[in-house]
C-alpha positions in Angstrom: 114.2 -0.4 -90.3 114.0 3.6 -89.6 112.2 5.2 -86.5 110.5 8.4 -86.7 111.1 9.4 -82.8 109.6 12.3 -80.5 112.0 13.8 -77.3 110.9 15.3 -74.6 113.7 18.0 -73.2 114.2 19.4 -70.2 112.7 22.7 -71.1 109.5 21.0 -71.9 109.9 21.2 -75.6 109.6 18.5 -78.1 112.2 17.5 -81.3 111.3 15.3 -84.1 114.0 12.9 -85.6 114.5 10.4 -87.9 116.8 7.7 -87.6 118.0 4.2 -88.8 119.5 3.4 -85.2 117.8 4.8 -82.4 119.9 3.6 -79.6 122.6 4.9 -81.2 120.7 8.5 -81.8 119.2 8.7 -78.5 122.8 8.4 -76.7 124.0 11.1 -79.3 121.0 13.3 -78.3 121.4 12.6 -74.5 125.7 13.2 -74.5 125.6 16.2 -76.5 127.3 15.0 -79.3 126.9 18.3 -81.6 127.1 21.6 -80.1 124.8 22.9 -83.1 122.0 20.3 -81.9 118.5 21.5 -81.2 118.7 19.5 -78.0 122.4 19.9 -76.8 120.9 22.9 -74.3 117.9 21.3 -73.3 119.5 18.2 -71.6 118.5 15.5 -70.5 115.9 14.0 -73.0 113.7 11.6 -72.8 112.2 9.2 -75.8 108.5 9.9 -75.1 107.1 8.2 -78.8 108.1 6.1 -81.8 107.5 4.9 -84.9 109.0 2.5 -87.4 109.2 2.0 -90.6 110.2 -0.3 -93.2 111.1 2.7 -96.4 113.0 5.5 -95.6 111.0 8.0 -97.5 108.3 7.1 -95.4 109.9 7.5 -92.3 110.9 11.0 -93.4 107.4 12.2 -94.7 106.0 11.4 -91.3 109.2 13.2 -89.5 108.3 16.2 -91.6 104.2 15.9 -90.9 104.9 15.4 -86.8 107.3 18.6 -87.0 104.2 20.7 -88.7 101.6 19.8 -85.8 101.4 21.7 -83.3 101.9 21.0 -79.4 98.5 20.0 -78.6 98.4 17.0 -81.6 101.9 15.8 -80.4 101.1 15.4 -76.8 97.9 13.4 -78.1 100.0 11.2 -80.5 102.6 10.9 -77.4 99.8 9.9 -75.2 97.9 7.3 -77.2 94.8 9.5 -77.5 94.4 8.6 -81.7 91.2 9.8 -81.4 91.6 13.6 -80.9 94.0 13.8 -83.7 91.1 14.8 -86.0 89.8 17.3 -84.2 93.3 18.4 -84.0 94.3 18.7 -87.3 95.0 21.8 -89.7 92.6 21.2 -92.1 89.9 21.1 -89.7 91.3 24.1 -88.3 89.6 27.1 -90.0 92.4 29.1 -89.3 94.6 26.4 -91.3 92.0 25.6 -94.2 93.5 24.3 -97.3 97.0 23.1 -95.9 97.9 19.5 -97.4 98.7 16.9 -95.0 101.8 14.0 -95.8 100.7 11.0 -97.2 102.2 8.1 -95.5 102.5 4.8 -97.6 103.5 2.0 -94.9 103.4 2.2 -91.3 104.7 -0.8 -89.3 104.7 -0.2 -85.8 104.6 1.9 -82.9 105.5 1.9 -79.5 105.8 4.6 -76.6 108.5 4.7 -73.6 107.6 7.1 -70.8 
């Protein structure tokens, strides 16, 4: 099983992971365990969303999707607010006409801690 996870740091910024352990990566992320880590500086986190998945391809094509939306889309997806996602996406962003969007072949779950 592989989660595709979204932290909230103390700065107020988010990070998208991928993982195959997420207790494991969540106590990495939260002890600092490489200096080089986008969220060694911006400690303490805290797992705000998740989502699992049975393939590991598709957990990382959805990793890679959440990292290209912006802010606003996140905190909807965090939130449980499904329904402004559309309205929220790039392609129906004229500024952002004509960017593709990930294809996602199995989603299993999801769950949110807050």
């Amino acid at each position: 099983k592989y989660t595709v996870y979204i932290l909230e740091c103390s700065d107020g910024s988010y990070y998208v992971g991928v993982t195959n352990n997420i207790d494991r990566r969540f106590a990495e992320h939260q002890n600092g365990y490489s200096e080089k880590s986008y969220t060694h500086t911006r400690r303490p986190v805290k797992l705000v969303y998740q989502e699992h998945y049975q393939y590991v391809l598709d957990a990382i094509a959805r990793e890679k999707q959440l990292k290209g939306w912006r802010r606003a889309k996140k905190e909807a997806l965090i939130n449980g607010r499904e329904e402004d996602l559309p309205g929220l996406s790039s392609s129906t962003n004229p500024r952002n006409r004509g960017i593709a969007q990930s294809n996602i072949h199995e989603y299993v779950t999801v769950s949110m801690s807050r």
